[in-house]
N, C-alpha and C positions, 0 to 999 in steps of 0.2 A: 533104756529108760528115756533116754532122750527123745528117739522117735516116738515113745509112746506118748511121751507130752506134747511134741510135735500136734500128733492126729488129732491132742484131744483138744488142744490148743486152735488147730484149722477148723475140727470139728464144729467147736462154738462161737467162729466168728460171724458179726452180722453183717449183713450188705457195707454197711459205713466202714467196718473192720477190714473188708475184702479191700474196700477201696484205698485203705491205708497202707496195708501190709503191701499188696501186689506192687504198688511200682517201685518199691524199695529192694523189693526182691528182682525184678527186670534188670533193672538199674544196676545190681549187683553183678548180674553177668556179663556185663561188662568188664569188670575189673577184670588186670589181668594177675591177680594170684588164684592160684587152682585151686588153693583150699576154700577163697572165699567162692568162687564159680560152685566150686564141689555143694557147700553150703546153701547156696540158693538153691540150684535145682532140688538138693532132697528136701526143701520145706515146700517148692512146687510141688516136689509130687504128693507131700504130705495135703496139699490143698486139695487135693480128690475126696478128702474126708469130709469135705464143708458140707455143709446143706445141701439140698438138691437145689435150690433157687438161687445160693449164691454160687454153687459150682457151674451153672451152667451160664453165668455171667463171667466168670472168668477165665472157663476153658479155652475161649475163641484165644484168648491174650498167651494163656499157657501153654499149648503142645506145640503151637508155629515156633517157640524160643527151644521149648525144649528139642524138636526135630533139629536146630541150628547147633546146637549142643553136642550132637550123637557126632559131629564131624570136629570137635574139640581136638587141639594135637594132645593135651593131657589122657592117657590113658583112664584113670578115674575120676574124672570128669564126665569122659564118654560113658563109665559104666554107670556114674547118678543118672547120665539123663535114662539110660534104659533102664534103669531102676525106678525114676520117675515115673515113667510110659507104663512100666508095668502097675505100678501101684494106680495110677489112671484105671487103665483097663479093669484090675481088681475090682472095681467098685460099678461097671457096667451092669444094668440091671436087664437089659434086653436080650434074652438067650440064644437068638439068631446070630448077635453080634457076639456076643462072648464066645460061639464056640467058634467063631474063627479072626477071634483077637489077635494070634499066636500071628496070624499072615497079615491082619494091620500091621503089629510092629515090626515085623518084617521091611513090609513096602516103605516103611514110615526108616525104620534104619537101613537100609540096601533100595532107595530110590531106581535107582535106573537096570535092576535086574528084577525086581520083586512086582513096582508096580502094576504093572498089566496081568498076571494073576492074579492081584490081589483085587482088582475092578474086574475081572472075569467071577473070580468068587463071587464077591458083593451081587453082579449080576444071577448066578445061580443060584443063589439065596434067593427060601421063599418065606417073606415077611407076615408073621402073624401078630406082633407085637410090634405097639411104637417104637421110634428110635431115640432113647434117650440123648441126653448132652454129653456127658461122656462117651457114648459113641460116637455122635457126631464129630464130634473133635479127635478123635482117630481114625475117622470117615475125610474129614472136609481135608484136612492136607493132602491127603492122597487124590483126590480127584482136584485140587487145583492145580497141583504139580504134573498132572496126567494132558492137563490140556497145553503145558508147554512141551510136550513130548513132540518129536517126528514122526511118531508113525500113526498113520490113519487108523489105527484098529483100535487105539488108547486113545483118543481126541475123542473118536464114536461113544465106546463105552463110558466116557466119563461125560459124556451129554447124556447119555443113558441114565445113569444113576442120578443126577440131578433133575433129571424131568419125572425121576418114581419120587425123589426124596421128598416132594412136598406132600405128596399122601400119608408119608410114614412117620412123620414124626412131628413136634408143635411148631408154630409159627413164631413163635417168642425166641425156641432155643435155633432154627435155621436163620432168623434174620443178622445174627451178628454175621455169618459167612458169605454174605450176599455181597459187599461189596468187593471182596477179593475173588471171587466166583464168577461173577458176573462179567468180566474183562476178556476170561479166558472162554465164556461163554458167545459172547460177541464174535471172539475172533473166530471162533469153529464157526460159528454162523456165515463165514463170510471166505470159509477155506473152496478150496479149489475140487473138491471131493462133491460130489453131488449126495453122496449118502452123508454124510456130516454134516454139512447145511439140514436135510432134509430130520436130521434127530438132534442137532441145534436149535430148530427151529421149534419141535415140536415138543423141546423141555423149557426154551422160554414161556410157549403159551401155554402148559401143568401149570408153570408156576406163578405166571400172571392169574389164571384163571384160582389156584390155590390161595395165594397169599394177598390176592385184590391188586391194584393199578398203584396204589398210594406206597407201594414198598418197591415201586419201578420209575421214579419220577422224572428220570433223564430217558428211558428205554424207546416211548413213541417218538421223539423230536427226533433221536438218534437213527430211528429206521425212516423215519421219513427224509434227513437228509440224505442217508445213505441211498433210499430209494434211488434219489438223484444224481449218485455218483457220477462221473467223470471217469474215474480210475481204469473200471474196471465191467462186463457184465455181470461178471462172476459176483461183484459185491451186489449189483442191484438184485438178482436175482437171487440172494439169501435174504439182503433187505425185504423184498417180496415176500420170501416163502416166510419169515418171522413176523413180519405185520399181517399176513394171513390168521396165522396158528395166533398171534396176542390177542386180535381182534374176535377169533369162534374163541380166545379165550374169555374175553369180556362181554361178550355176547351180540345178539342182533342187533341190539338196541348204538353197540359201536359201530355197526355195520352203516344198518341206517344214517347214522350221524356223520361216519368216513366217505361212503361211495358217493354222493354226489360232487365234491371235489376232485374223490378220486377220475369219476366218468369225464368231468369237464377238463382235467387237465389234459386226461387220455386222448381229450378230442381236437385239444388248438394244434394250430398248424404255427404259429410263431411262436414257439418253443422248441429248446434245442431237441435232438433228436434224442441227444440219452435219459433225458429226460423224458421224455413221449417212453420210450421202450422200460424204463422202470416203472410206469405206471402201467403200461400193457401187460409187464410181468404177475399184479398184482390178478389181473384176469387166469391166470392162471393156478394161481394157486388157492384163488378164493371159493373158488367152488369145490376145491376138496373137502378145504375144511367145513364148510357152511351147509354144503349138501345140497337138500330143497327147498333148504333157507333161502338159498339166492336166487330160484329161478324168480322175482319178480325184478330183476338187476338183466335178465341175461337180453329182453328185448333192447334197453338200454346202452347195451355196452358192444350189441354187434355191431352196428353203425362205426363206431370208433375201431373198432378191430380190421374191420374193410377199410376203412380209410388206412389205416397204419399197412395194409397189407400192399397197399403202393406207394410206400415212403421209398426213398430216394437210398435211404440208408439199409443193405442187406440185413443188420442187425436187427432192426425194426420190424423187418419183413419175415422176419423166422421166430419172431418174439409171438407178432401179432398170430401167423399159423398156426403156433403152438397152442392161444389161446383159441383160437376158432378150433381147434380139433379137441380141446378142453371141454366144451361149450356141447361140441355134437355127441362126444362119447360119453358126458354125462346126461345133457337133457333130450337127446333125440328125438325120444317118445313122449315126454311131458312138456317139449317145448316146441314143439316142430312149426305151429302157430304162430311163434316169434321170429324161428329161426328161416324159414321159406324164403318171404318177402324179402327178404334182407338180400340172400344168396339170390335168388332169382334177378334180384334186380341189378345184382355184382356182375352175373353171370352176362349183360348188355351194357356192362360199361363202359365207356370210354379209353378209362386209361385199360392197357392189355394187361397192366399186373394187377390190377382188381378182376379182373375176367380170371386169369390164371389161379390166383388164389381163391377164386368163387367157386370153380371148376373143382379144386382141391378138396375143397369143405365141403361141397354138394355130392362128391364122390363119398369122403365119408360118412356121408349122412344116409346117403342111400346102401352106402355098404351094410352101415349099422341096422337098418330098415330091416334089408333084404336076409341080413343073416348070413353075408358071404363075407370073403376077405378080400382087401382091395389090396395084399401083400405078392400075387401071384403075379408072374412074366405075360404080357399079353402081345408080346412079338412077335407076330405070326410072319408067312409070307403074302398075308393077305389083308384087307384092313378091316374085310366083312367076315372075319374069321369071329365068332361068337360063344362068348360060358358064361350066357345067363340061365339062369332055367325057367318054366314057367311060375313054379311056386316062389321065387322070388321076385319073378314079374307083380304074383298074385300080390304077394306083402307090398308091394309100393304102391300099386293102386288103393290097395285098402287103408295104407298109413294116408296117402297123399290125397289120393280122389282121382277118377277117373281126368278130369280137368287140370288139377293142378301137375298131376305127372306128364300128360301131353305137353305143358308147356315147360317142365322140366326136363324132359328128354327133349323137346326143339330146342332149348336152349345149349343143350350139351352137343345135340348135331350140329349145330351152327359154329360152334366152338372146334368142330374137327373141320373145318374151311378156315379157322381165326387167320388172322395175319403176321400171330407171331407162330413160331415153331412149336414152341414149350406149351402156348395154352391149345394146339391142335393134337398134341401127344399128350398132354394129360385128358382132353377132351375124348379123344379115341383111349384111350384105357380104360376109362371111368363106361364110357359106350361096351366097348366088348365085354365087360363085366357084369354090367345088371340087363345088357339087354338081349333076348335068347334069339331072335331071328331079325333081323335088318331091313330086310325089303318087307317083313310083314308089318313091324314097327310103325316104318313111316309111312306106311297109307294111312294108319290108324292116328299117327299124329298129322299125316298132312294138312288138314282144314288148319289148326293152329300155327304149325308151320308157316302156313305160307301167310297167314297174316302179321305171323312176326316178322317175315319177308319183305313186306312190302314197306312196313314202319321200317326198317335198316335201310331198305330201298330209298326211301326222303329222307333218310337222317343226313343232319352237318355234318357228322363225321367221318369223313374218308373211309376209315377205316371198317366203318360198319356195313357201310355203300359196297365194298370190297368183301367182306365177309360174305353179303346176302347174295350179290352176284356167282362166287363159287359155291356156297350151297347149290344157288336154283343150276348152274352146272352138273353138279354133282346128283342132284335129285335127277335130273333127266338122264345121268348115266346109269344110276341105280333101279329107278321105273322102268327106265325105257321111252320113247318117241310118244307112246300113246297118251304121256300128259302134259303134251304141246297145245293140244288143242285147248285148255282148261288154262293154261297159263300165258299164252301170245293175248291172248285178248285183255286179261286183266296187264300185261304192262301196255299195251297201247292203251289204256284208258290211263293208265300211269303219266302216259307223254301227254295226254289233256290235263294232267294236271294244273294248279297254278302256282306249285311249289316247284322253286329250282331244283330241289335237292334233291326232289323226288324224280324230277325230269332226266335228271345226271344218274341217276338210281338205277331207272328203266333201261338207260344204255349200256351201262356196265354188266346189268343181268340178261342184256341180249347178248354180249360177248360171249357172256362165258355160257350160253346155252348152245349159242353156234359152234362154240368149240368142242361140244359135247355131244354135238348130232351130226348124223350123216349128213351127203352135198345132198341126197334124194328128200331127207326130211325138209331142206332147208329150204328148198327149191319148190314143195309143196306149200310150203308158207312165205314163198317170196312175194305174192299180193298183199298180202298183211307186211312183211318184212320193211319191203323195198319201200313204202311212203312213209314207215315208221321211222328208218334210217334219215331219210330225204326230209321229214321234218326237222328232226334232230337237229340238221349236218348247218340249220335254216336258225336255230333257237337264239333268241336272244341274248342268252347267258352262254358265255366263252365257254365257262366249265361245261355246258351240256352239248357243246357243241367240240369241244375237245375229247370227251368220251366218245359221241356222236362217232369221230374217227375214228377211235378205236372199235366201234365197233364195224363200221366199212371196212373197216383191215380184213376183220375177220370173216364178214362178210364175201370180202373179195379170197381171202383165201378158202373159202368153201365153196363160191358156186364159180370163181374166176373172174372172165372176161366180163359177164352179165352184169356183171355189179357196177361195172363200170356204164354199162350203156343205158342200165334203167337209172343213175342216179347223175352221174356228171354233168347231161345235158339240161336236166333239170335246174341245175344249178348254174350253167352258163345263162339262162335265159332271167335265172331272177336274178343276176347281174344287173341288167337292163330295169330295175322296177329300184323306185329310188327309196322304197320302202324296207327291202329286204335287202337292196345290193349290198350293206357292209354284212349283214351277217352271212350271205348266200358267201362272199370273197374270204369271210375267215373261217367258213365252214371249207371251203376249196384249199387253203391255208392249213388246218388243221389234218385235210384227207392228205395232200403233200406230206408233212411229216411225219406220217406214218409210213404211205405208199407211196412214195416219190416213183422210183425205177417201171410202176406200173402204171401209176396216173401220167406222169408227165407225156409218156406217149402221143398218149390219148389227148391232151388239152393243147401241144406246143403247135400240133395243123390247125384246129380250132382258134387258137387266140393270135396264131402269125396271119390268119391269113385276112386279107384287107375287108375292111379298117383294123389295121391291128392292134388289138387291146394292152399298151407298154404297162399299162395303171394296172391290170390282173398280174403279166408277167413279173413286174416289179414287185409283188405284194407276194405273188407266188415264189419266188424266186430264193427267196430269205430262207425257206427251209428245202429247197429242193434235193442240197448236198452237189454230192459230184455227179449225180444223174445230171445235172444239167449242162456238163459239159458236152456231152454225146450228140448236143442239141443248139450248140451252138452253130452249125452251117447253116441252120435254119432261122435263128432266133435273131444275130447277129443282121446279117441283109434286110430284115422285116424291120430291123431298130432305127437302122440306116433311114428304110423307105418313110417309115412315120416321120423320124425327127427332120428328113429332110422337108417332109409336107408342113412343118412348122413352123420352119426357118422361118424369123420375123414374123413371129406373129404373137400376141399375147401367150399361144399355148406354147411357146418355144421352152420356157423353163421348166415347167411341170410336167413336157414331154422329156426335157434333158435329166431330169431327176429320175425318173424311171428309169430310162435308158442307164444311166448310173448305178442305179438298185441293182440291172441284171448282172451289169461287169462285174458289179464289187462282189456281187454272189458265187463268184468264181473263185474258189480258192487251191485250187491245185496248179499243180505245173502246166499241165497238157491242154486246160483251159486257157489259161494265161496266153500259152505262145500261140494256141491258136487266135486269141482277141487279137491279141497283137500282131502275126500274117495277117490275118483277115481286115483289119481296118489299116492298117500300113497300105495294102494291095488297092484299097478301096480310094486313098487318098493320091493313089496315081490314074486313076480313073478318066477320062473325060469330062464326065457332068461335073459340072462347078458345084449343085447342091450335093450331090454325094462328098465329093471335096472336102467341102464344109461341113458335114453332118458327122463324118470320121475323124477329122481333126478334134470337133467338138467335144466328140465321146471321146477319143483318147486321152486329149486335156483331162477332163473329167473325171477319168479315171486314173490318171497319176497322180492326179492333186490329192486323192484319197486312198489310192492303195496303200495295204501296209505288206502285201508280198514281198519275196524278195525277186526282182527282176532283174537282177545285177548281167545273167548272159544274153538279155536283150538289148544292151544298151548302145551298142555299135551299130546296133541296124537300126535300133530307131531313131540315133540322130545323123545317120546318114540319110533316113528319109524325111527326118524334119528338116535335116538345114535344106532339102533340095525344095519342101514347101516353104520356105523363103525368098522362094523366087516366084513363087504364086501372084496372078493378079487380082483374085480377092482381095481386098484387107481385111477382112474377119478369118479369112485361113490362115494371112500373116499373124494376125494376132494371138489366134490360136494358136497355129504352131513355135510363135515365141515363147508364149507360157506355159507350153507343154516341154520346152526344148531347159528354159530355167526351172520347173518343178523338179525333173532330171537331175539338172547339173548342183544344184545345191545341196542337192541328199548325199552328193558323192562324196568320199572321204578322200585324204591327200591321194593315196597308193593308187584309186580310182580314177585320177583327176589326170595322174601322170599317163595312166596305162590307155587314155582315152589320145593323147596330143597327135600321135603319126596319123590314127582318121581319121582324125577334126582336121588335121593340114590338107588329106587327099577329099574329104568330102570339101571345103571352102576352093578347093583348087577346081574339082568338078564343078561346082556350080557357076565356076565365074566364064565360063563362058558363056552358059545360057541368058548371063544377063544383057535384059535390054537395057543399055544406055550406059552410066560409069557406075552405078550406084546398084549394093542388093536389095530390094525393097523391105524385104525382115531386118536387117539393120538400121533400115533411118526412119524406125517408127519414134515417133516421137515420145518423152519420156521414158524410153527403152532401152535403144538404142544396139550398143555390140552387149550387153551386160550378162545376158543369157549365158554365156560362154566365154566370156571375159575370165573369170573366176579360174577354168580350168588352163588356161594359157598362161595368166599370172603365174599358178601354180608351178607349171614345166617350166616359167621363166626362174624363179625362184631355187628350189631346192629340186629339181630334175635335175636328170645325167647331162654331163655337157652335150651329150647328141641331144638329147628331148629339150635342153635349152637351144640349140640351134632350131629343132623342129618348130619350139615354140614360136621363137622369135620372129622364123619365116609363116610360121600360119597369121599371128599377128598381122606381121606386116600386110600379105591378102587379106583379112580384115579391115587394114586399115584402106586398101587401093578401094575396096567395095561400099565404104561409109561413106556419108557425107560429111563436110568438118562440122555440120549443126549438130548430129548426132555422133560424132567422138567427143565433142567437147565435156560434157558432163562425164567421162571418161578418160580425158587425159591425165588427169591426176595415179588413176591406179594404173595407166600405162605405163607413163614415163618413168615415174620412180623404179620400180621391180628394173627397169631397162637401164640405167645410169647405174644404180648400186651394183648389176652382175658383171655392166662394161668397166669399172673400176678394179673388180677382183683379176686373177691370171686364170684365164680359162684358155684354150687355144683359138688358132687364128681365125678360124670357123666360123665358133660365134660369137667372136666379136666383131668377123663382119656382117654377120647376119641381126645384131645386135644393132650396129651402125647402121644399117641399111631403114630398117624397122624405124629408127629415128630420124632420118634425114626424111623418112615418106609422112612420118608425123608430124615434122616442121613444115613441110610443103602442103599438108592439109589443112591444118589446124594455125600453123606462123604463130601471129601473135597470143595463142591462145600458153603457148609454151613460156613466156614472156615470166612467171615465176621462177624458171629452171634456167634462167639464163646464166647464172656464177656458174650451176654446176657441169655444166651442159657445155660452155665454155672448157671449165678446167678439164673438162674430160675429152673433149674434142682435142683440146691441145694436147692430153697428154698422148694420146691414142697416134698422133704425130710423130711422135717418139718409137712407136712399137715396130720391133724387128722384121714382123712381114708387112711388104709391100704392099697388098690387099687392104691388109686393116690402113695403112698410112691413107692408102688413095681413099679410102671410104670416109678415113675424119675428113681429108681435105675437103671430099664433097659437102659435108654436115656441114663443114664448116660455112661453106659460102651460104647454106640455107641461112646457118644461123644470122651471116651480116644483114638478110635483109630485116630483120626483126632486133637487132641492139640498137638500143637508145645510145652509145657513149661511145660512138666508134675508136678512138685514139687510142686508147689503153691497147682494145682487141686488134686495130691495125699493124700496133708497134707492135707487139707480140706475134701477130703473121708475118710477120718483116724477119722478124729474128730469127722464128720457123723455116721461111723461106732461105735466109743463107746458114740456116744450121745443118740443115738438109740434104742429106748426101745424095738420095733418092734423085733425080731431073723431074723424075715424072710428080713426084712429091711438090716440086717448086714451081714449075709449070701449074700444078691444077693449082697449089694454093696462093699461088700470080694470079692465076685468072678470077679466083675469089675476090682479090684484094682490085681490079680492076673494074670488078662489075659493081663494085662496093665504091670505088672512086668515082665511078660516073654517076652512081645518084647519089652519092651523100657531099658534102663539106669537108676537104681536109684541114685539120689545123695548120696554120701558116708555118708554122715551126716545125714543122714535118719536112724533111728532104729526103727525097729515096735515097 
């Protein structure tokens, strides 16, 4: 009775009624006594009886509480809600649904075993009636719970059933499920599955296009920023594939209104990149949906898709091919007008990855033509291996036109010469697929060919310059010699040009034509060849005269010897014309470093022999390499003979510069020690100008090497210090500052490992000198300083022998100087000389120490006059010292020092005391005779008694 007053009671409530009663009943399942839980659900299920208007406002509210119920821990609780569910179902008026209710409440009570039957069923179901509100509401739980499922076959299927639901049933009773639907819709839209996106996508735009825009009012903003994502590509590219499918939902008329933002954002280049590649995306899925709606978008959107196909980012570059292979495989035939110019003009691009990907799309544009597949292996052992046939030859002229396929297969042969790998191997595949015979091909494209030849030929791009040169190689491997005659003429009208690029052009495509014909072809065309090069080698513009050599190279390694005689001389003579001589010198310049080992031959008896040209060798020299050391017996004397014609003359410098250029152009060992015998040898010579002219260049040359000549350095300052006894003074001078460029680079270890020669070479030279004095030391300003440095050295922290040796080479030093020139050098003498005779070193050198000093006081006397305390205390103490030698060598200093003290008393009473402390005789004798020679010129104080 109860339930029956229940229904009749639900039966007749009205909208305002529903609104009353239901949340009092929600609200009640909360409570936690079971009897009242038990209570509300059966007046829920009692509410299946309502009206049809108000039942289907309430069910959205009822089954999601009642499905939370079925997992109640009360046992009859769980049994109301499925009593409820049933009494629901009861009342279904849809007969598709009702007869498999029994597997709704199933799925709806046993979630995670039931559901995916129970949306397999739904799917097998074939709908001939609407689908009521009480169906839906034992429909819509199940398929939103399906899309937090993990497996991809349940996420699919329940996009599935959401993209039929808006045909099948009203738009009043699906809109209350929309907001909880729609979330899980989203997410499938943007899962990692390519088939879930793709039936995500295409049940957003049913139900956009079903239920209008106005019941989706957050759905475009959200695909548009997602378009944009950062995240992920996977999200832009469901972003994509769902504002495709919303937009052929809402129609053209959206299209129209979207694509121009969409084309212009596709197109900026200051824009991040994942941003570019989500809009690229939308190229791709737009013409699925729209069809032939969009071919009036597809001229518009190439351009952006080339551009993107050499973006920086690989993402962007497989987004944009995706969409150009979108584009060919649906509009081939209805668009081919748009699509041509575009590709064609990809296919001579500049950047290589617009080339490559033009190459890409022109392959399948022409696969799709021709009727073949571009899927087959074209690996052959050969590269003119060919599977075209002629009936797909036929289709491409008749799609293209006899004209436009000519310059679409030259485009693609040229592309099998590119400069990158990838666009010569996609070039050569896309060739041995549409084209059936090779060599008969390109006669029939030659006329266009070669005029696109000639435009790469002048282009500013390197790269193109290079592309067009190995075609016309290639084209003369593949014809054959016999279309030399058709093509030498038109690039010498090439080098009349008055464009550089084109002149650089012509040279590069003689290389590579020489390289592809025989010596006997070459040598038939060397009257046209040989002035074409010779111009070239002549051109104003470096770059055309830098290819220029490249092409002499090649030249010379096809015909030889000849290359050399018909063109070098030619080039020696425009030396002499003040019009051509800089370019004729860096056209000679440029053939050098190519062909050194073969030119240099040929031009070092030409330019050695008198007058000899220093200004070409200097200029040549720079790139010669190591071929010019071979050539140093010859180059080296020639250097000699000009700079010596110079000596003193204005041209002395500009000829010593030269002369510098060749040296320093030596960079090997074998060079090196040959400069260095060679001008060493030269500098013991007779002639006074030779003398001088090898001195000057060796200066020259140390001042600026940066080799390392470290195992020369014994022999050349053995034969510099002996040019310090030169009667020049431009060789002394010379050989001073070639002798200090030396000794300064030298580091300690070097400094020491030098002192035993430096002592035998100053010992050699002092006999040759005339008069007391070596003329290399008492240059003025100069002085010993050259070599100072490395003697300090060995006085200093050498072995006590290398301080002896030092000490003693000093001291010859010092016999050889004047005291004008020590004196700006006493300073770093004497110090290093007092601080080591203080320390305990042996008896040695500390008379070789003393000795060194007593010949500095005798030169120099008063110039010592600051060192007197120390010079004193040390002299006296050295009186003291256990060997005899050292005592007799202070006593000598010492009488130096009396003649140079101002304040004799102090220093006499101390040699007094000396004298009778002195156990030595010979000690008090010499330092008697000090104090005797010291009495007779000076004043004793009166209070002095011996």
């Amino acid at each position: 009775a109860a339930d029956d007053c229940a229904k009749a009671v639900m039966r007749n409530l009205s909208a305002h009624g529903v609104k009353l009663v239901l949340p009092s009943l929600l609200v009640a399942l909360e409570e936690e006594s079971w009897r009242t839980k038990a209570g509300s659900v059966e007046l829920l299920g009692a509410m299946a009886y309502c009206a049809p208007k108000q039942l289907s406002s309430c069910l959205p509210s009822i089954v999601p509480k009642l499905t939370e119920v079925l997992t109640d821990s009360h046992v009859k609780v769980q049994k109301a809600g499925q009593q409820a569910l049933r009494q629901i179902g009861s009342v279904i008026r849809n007969p598709e649904i009702l007869a498999i209710t029994p597997i709704l409440l199933d799925a709806l009570t046993d979630p995670s075993r039931k559901t995916q039957t129970c949306l397999q069923t739904l799917l097998d179901t074939k709908f001939v009636h609407f689908i009521d509100a009480p169906s839906l509401a034992l429909i819509m739980p199940i398929v939103q719970r399906a899309f937090q499922d993990r497996s991809t076959d349940t996420r699919k299927m329940a996009a599935q059933i959401i993209g039929n639901m808006y045909s099948l049933t009203d738009q009043k009773d699906l809109s209350p499920y929309l907001p909880s639907v729609i979330p899980g819709l989203k997410a499938s839209l943007l899962d990692p599955v390519p088939e879930v996106r793709t039936v995500s996508a295409k049940a957003l735009g049913a139900m956009v296009k079903g239920m209008g825009e106005s019941c989706f009012d957050d759905l475009l903003p959200w695909l548009m920023e997602t378009l944009a994502s950062e995240q992920s590509s996977v999200d832009r590219s469901g972003a994509a594939q769902g504002l495709a499918e919303v937009m052929a939902g809402l129609g053209v008329e959206k299209l129209d209104k979207l694509m121009p933002d969409v084309v212009q954002t596709a197109s900026k280049v200051d824009i991040a990149s994942h941003v570019r590649d989500g809009y690229i995306m939308m190229f791709i899925y737009l013409p699925l949906t729209f069809g032939d709606k969009f071919t009036p978008y597809v001229g518009p959107i190439i351009p952006c898709i080339l551009k993107a196909l050499a973006d920086e980012n690989e993402y962007v570059r497989d987004t944009a091919l995706r969409a150009g292979q979108r584009i060919i495989s649906m509009y081939a035939e209805t668009a081919i007008a748009l699509l041509l110019p575009e590709l064609e003009q990809g296919l001579f691009d500049d950047l290589w990855r617009i080339r490559f990907s033009s190459v890409q799309l022109l392959g399948d544009l022409l696969f799709h033509i021709s009727g073949v597949t571009g899927k087959m292996t074209t690996e052959t052992a050969s590269e003119d291996d060919n599977f075209g046939t002629a009936a797909s030859n036929k289709a491409i002229i008749s799609a293209l036109g006899a004209e436009r396929r000519n310059r679409v297969l030259s485009g693609l042969y040229m592309g099998r010469s590119d400069t990158q790998l990838v666009v010569r191997q996609a070039s050569l595949h896309v060739w041995k697929i549409v084209v059936s015979n090779t060599p008969r091909t390109l006669r029939e494209i030659l006329p266009t060919l070669f005029s696109l030849l000639l435009g790469f030929l002048a282009s500013t791009c390197p790269d193109k310059r290079t592309i067009a040169a190995r075609t016309l190689g290639d084209l003369v491997r593949k014809l054959g010699e016999k279309i030399l005659p058709e093509i030498i003429p038109i690039l010498e009208d090439g080098l009349r040009s008055d464009k550089s690029d084109e002149r650089q052009g012509v040279c590069i495509g003689l290389s590579e034509i020489m390289k592809s014909t025989s010596k006997d072809a070459v040598l038939v065309f060397s009257e046209s060849l040989v002035p074409t090069v010779r111009k070239a080698l002549c051109d104003p513009l470096e770059e055309v005269r830098e290819a220029a050599a490249k092409t002499f190279e090649q030249l010379h390694a096809t015909i030889g010897h000849q290359a050399l005689d018909d063109i070098l001389p030619t080039l020696l003579k425009q030396l002499d014309d003040k019009e051509t001589a800089e370019f004729a010198l860096d056209g000679l310049k440029q053939v050098m470093a190519v062909k050194s080992r073969s030119v240099l031959p040929y031009l070092v008896p030409k330019l050695t022999a008198p007058p000899v040209n220093t200004r070409v060798l200097a200029f040549l020299s720079a790139v010669a390499g190591d071929a010019l050391t071979r050539h140093l017996g010859v180059i080296l004397p020639a250097l000699l003979s000009s700079l010596k014609g110079k000596l003193g003359t204005e041209e002395e410098a500009q000829e010593l510069c030269s002369c510098q250029t060749v040296i320093l152009s030596v960079e090997d060992e074998a060079g090196q020690r040959i400069i260095i015998e060679d001008l060493l040898e030269a500098t013991r010579g007779a002639d006074p100008g030779l003398r001088q002219a090898a001195i000057t260049i060796l200066n020259a040359y140390f001042a600026r090497t940066r080799l390392d000549y470290s195992a020369h350095i014994r022999t050349l300052l053995s034969g510099l210090i002996r040019l310090l006894n030169d009667s020049n003074p431009e060789v002394l001078s010379q050989s001073w500052d070639t002798i200090n460029s030396i000794t300064k680079k030298l580091d300690a270890s070097s400094q020491l490992a030098l002192i035993d020669d430096l002592h035998r070479d100053i010992k050699a030279v002092a006999p040759d000198v005339k008069g007391q004095h070596l003329p290399g030391f008492c240059l003025p300003k100069k002085g010993v300083t050259c070599i100072l440095s490395v003697l300090r050295e060995g006085v200093l922290t050498g072995s006590p022998e290398q301080k002896e040796e030092a000490a003693k080479a000093l001291g010859g030093v010092i016999r050889l100087t004047s005291p004008e020139a020590l004196r700006p050098s006493v300073v770093n003498i004497t110090g290093p000389l007092i601080r080591i005779l203080g320390d305990r070193f042996t008896w040695t050198v500390k008379t070789a120490l003393l000795e060194t000093l007593t010949l500095l006081l005798a030169k120099v006397g008063i110039g010592l006059k600051p060192f007197l305390p120390q010079l004193q205390t040390t002299f006296l103490k050295a009186l003291q010292d256990s060997s005899r030698a050292v005592r007799l060598r202070a006593a000598e200093a010492l009488g130096q020092l009396v003649s140079i003290h101002a304040k004799v008393d102090p220093l006499f009473t101390e040699q007094l005391s000396a004298i009778r402390n002195a156990e030595d005789s010979g000690v008090r004798i010499k330092t008697a005779d000090c104090g005797v020679v010291w009495c007779g010129g000076r004043p004793v104080n009166r209070g002095f008694s011996p």
